[in-house]
Structure formats: structure tokens, C-alpha cells
C-alpha positions in Angstrom: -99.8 12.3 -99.1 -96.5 10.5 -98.5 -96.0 8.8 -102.0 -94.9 5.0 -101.0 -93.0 2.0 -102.7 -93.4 -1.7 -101.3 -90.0 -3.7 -102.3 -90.8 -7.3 -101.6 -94.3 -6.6 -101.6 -95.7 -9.8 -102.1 -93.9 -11.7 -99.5 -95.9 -11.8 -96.7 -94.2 -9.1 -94.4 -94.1 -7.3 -97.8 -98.2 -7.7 -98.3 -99.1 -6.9 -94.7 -97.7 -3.7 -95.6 -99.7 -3.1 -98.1 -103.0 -4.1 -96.4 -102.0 -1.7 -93.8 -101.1 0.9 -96.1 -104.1 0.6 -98.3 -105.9 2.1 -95.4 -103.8 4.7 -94.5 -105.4 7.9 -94.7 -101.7 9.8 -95.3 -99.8 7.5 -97.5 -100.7 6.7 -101.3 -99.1 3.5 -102.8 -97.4 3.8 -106.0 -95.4 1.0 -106.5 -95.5 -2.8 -105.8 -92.4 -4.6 -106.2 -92.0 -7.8 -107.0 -89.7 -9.5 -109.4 -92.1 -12.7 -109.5 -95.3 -11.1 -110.2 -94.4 -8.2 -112.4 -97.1 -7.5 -115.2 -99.5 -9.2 -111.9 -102.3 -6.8 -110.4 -101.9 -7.4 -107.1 -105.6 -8.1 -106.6 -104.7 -11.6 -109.0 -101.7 -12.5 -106.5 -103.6 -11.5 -103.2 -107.4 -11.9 -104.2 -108.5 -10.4 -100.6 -107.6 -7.1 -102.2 -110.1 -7.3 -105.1 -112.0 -3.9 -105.6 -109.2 -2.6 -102.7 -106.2 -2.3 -104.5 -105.6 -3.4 -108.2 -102.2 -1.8 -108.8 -99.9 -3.9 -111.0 -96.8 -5.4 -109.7 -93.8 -4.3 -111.0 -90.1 -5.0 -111.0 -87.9 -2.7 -109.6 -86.9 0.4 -111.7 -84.6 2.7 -109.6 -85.7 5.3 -111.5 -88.8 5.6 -111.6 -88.8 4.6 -107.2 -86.9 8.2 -107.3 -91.3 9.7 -107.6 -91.6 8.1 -104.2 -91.0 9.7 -100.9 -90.4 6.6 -98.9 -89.2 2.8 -100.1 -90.0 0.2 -97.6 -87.6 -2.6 -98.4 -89.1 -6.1 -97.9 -86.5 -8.0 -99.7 -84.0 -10.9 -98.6 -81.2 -10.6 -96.0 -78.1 -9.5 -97.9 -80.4 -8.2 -100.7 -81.6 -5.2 -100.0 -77.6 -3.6 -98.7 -77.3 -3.9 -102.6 -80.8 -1.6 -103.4 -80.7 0.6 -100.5 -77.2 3.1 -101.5 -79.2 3.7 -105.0 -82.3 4.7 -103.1 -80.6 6.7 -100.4 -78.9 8.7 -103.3 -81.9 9.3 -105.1 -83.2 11.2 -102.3 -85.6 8.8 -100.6 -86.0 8.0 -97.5 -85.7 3.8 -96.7 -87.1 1.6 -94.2 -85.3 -1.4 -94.3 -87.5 -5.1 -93.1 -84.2 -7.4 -93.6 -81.7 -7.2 -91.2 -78.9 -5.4 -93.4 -79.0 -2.4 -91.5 -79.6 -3.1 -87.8 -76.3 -3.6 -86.6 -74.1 -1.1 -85.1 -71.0 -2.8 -85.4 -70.5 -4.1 -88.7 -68.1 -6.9 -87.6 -71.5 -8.6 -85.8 -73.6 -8.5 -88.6 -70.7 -10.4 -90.6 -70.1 -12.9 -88.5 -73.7 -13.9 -88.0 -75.4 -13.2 -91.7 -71.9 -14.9 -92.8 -71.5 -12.5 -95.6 -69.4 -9.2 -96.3 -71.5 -5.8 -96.1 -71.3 -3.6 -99.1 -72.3 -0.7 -97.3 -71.1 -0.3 -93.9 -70.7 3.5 -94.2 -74.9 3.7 -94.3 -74.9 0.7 -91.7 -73.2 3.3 -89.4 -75.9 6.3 -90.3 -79.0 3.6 -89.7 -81.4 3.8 -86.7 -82.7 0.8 -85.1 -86.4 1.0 -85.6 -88.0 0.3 -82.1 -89.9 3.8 -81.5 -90.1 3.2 -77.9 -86.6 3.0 -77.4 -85.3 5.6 -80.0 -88.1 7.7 -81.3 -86.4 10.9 -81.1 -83.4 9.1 -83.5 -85.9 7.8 -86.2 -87.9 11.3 -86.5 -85.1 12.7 -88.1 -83.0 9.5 -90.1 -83.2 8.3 -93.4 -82.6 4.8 -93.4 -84.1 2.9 -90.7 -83.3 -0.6 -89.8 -87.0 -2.1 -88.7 -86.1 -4.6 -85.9 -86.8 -8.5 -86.8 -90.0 -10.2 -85.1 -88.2 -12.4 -82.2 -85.8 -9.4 -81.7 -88.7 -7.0 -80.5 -90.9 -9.3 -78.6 -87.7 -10.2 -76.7 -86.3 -6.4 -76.7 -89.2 -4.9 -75.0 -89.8 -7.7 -72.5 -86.6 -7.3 -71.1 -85.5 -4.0 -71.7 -86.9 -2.3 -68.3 -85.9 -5.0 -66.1 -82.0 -4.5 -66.7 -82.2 -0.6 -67.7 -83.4 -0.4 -64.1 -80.9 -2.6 -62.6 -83.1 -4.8 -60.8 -82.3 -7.6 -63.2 -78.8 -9.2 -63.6 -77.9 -9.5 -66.8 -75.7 -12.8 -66.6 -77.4 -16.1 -67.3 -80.7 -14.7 -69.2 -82.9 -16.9 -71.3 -85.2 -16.5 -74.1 -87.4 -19.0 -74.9 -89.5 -17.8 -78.0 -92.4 -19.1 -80.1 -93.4 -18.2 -83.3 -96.2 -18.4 -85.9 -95.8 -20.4 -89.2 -95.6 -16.9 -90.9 -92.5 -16.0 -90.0 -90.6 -18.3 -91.9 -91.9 -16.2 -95.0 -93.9 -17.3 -97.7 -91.0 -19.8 -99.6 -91.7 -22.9 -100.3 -89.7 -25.3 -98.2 -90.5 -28.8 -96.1 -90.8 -28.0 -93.0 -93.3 -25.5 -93.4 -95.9 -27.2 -95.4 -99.0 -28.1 -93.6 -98.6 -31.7 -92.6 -95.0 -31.1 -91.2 -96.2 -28.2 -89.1 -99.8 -28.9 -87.8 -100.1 -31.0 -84.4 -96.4 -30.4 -83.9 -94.0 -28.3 -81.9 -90.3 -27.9 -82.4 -87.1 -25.8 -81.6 -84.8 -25.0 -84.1 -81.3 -23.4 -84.3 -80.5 -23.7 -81.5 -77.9 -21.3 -80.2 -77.3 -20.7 -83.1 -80.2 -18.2 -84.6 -78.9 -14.9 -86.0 -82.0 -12.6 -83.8 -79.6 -13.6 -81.0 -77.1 -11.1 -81.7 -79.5 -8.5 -82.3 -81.0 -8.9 -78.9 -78.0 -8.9 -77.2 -76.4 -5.7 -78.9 -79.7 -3.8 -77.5 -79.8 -5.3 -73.9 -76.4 -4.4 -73.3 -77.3 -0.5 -74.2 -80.0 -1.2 -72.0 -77.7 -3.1 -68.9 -74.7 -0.7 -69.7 -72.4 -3.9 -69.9 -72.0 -6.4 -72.8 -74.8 -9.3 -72.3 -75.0 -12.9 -73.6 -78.2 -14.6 -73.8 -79.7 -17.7 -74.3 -82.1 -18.0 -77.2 -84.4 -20.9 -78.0 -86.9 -20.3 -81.0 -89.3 -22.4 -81.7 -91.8 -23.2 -84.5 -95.4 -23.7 -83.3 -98.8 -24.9 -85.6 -100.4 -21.7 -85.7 -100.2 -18.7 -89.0 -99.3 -15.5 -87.0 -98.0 -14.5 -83.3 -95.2 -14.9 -80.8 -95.0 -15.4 -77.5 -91.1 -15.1 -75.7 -90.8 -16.2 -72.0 -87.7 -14.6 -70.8 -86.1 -15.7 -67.3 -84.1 -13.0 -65.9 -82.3 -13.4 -62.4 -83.2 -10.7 -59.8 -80.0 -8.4 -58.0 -82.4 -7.9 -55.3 -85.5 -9.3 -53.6 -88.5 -7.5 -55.4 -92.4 -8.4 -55.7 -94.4 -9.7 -58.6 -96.3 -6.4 -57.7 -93.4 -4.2 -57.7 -91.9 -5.4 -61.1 -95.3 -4.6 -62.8 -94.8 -0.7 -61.4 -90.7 -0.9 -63.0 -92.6 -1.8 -66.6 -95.6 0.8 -65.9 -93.2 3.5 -65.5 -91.0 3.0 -68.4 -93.6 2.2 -71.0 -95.6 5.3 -69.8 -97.6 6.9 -72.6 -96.6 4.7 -74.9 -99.7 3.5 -76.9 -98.5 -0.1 -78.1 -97.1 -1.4 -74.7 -99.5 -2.8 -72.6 -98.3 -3.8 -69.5 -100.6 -6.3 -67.9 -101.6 -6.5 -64.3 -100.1 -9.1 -62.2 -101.9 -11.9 -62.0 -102.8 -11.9 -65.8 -100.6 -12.5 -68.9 -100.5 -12.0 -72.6 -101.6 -14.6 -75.0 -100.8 -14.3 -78.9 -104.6 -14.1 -79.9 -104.7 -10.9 -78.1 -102.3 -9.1 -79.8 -102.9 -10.9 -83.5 -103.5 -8.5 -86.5 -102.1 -5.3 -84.2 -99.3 -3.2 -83.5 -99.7 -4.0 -79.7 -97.1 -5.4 -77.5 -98.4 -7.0 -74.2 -96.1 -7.6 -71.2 -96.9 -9.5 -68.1 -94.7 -11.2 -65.5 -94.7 -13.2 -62.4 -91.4 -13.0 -59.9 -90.8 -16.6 -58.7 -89.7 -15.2 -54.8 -88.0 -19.0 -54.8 -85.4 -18.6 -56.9 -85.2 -15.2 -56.6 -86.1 -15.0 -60.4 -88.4 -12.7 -63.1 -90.3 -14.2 -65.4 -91.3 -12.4 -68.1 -93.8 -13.2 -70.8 -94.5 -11.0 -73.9 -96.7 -11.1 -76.7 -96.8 -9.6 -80.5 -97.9 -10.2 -84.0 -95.0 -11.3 -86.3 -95.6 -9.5 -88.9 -97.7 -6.6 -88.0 -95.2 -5.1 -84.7 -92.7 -7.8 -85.6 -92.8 -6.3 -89.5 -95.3 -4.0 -91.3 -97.0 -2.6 -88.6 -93.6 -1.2 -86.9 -92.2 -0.1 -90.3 -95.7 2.2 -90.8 -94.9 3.2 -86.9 -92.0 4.2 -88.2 -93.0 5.8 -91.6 -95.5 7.8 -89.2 -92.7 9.2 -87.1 -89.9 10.4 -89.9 -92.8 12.4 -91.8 -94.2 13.9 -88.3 -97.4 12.4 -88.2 -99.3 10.7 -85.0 -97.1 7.9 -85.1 -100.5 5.8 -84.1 -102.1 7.2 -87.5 -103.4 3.9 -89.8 -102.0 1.2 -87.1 -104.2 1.8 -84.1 -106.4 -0.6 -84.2 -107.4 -4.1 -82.3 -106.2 -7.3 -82.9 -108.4 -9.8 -84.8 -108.9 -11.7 -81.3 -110.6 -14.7 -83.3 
């Protein structure tokens, strides 16, 4: 069994991965972080997990996290770059949910997260977590930067479009949508009920720090640098996201043709579904799963792809990527424990 500590655990990133974990048939959870609920069984802080799971939260001992195998980080940008060196030399393998350790220029992740890192020598050793893109690379790291929520929706949608050079990759939008959830479980105004339900709105504009980590991985996949525009937006719903990305074409192409560029590159790959043309994804269908769904319509007017994708925040935007993950450095069926449907209702 793969012995497993949640940091962060009951944030709600932090307590998918547990749910999902729970039920894993190779992984065993030993400890449950949490510096609010120490002393709490989680089954008191989370009552869905009654006669489940009744470990006690605890707070972190570094020490005693050196039993584990694996520590999946689910702690605050700019904390966990301060956990993660004590972990790494205590033999453990991380997986890191924040976004300390998904750049690969440490300059960037300065300049947007506004804040010097204290470890840029494992920033440099760190794979970016998105198994379809660099599988291979996370089989055999230690410290694995799981990509944000926004940041994979938007990654996969466009990835094969520009890798194949059918798309130009000047003048690309992202508009994005996401569920209530991924603002994390804090306690703040604008997420409480009353400011979110019946009500729709964009928020940093231009400004949003899943904008640089989009960009560093379209330009690997365009082979030049690539600027985007990125519009997030906050919609009345608890989990899901839904990024429409608008992508001019270098050459004439059919709605048709597109759908065989995405087949192709997502062959065999289990949590891409590519959708035929003529139907797209809708965030109900993808809710409480590690699927992403891809469709797309090329509007011959304009010469222009649209492409829409689909995923749960906080299952393939979060846990359900890091136990993908998890699956892959400890050479198991990287489906194993994540495999199944969404809730659909």
C-alpha cells in the first residue's frame, strides 16, 4: 500500500482528496493535516465521512510525515515552498496542489505570486503535473507541481490546435467559468450565498495569476513565446468549469477536420474525450470525475476555432489529477481509484 499524508486536508481541494483516496484500493491514509482541526476526527469536520474514515486531524509533524511514502500538499500559495524542502529531504515523494512549484522559470512565478521563492533549486527539479502532456517526466520525479483548475481546462483545449500548427498563436482568448468551489473554502464576501446565487461576474481581469501558467505551456506547445487573453469568471454553481477558447486558424480547415487534429493527439488517453462535432461539453457531464471533455466548432467566417472544454475543479482541476499523478510515480494503472463517472445530477 502507498502510505499517504493529506497537507491541507480539510480545505476543499484538500478533502476531495481524501474522499478519493478513502476508496483507493492501493493507497492507505495515515495522516490528515490541518492546523485548524487538529485533535478533530475528520468524520466531525466532514460528517459525509461518518463510519468511512474517522482518522483524527492533526497538525503537521515533519517527523512523524517521514512514515509516509507520498505527501500531497494542499496548503496556501507561498506556503507550502516553505514545507516541501523538509519533506523532499526526508525521503518522500511530494505532490504539490499550490502553485509554488509549477513554474519553470522562477523569475515568472515572482512576478505574478509577488513574492520571493525560497526554493528555486527544487522549482527547477519539479514536473508539471498534466499526465497527458508529460507522463513519462512524472513517472520517475519527486516533486510534482499539480497544475491549477483554469490552467488545465485551458491547457488541454488548446494544446493540439497550436502543437499542430493549424492554430496561430497571436491574439488567443480564454474566456473561463468556474464553480463557487474554487475560490476555496475561506470565508470571504463575495462568495457567501446571497452574493453569488442568480449572479454572474468576471473578475481579475488581465490580471489573474493562471494566465502565466497557461502561457508558459502553450508556448512549449506553439514553439514560440505566446500571450493570451484570459477572462475568469465566477458563476452560481458549487463545482465545474467551462473555458471557451477562440483561436485564429493559419489555414482554412473544417469543423470536421479539427475534431480528427484532437482525436489524434488525445489517442488512448482515458480522461480526454473528444466530442463529435456537432456536440459539446457541458460541466454537469464531467462533475465529480477526472474527465476532460473537448468539443469545437470552426467558424469558416472568420476563419476562426472555437474551442470549448469541460472539467471538475477540483477533481481533474485538483485531487483527482494529483491521485492521477500519485498512480503514475508508484507504477500503478494511472486510471486506478479515479475512473469513474461524473455525478451527472
Amino acid at each position: 500500500m502507498i502510505r499517504t499524508a493529506v497537507l491541507g486536508a480539510t480545505g476543499y481541494a484538500g478533502i476531495e482528496l481524501v474522499r478519493i483516496l478513502s476508496g483507493h484500493p492501493e493507497a492507505s491514509i495515515e495522516i490528515l493535516g490541518s492546523q485548524s482541526f487538529a485533535g478533530k476526527p475528520i468524520s466531525e469536520v466532514y460528517e459525509n465521512f461518518a463510519h468511512v474514515l474517522e482518522n483524527e486531524c492533526e497538525k503537521l509533524d515533519l517527523d512523524r510525515a517521514a512514515e509516509c511514502d507520498v505527501a500531497f500538499t494542499a496548503l496556501p500559495h507561498g506556503a507550502s515552498k516553505d514545507v516541501i524542502p523538509s519533506l523532499i529531504e526526508r525521503g518522500l515523494k511530494v505532490i504539490d496542489l499550490s502553485g509554488d512549484f509549477r513554474y519553470d522559470d522562477v523569475k515568472v512565478y515572482e512576478k505574478w505570486y509577488k513574492q520571493e521563492h525560497s526554493s528555486p533549486e527544487l522549482l527547477a527539479e519539479s514536473v508539471y503535473g498534466l499526465p497527458e502532456l508529460y507522463r513519462d517526466k512524472i513517472k520517475t520525479a519527486r516533486l510534482i507541481g499539480n497544475p491549477g483548475c483554469y490552467t488545465t481546462c485551458s491547457i488541454l483545449g488548446a494544446y493540439p490546435i497550436l502543437k499542430s500548427g493549424l492554430g496561430s498563436s497571436e491574439n488567443i482568448i480564454v474566456d473561463a467559468k468556474s464553480g463557487v468551489t474554487g475560490a476555496g473554502r475561506g470565508i470571504a464576501l463575495p462568495y457567501h450565498f446571497c452574493e453569488c446565487t442568480e449572479n454572474t461576474k468576471a473578475y481579475k481581469v488581465a490580471t489573474h495569476r493562471h494566465t502565466s501558467e497557461i502561457e508558459q505551456e502553450l508556448s512549449k506547445a506553439a514553439g514560440k513565446d505566446v500571450m493570451i487573453s484570459f477572462t475568469p469568471h465566477l458563476i452560481p454553481q458549487k463545482r465545474g468549469i467551462l473555458s471557451t477558447i477562440y483561436v485564429n486558424l493559419n489555414k482554412k480547415c473544417t469543423t470536421e477536420e479539427l475534431v480528427e487534429v484532437y482525436k489524434e493527439f488525445y489517442r488512448g488517453e482515458y480522461f480526454v474525450r473528444v466530442k463529435e462535432a456537432g456536440s459539446l461539453p457541458e460541466t454537469k457531464h464531467v462533475a465529480g470525475s477526472n474527465f476532460v471533455d473537448i468539443g469545437m466548432v470552426v467558424d469558416e467566417r472568420l476563419n476562426r476555432a472555437v474551442i470549448v472544454s469541460a472539467i471538475d475543479n477540483i477533481y481533474k482541476g485538483a485531487a483527482g489529477q494529483a491521485v492521477q499523478n500519485m498512480n503514475l510515480m508508484f507504477g500503478l494503472d494511472e486510471k486506478t481509484g479515479i475512473a469513474n463517472a461524473g455525478f451527472y445530477l
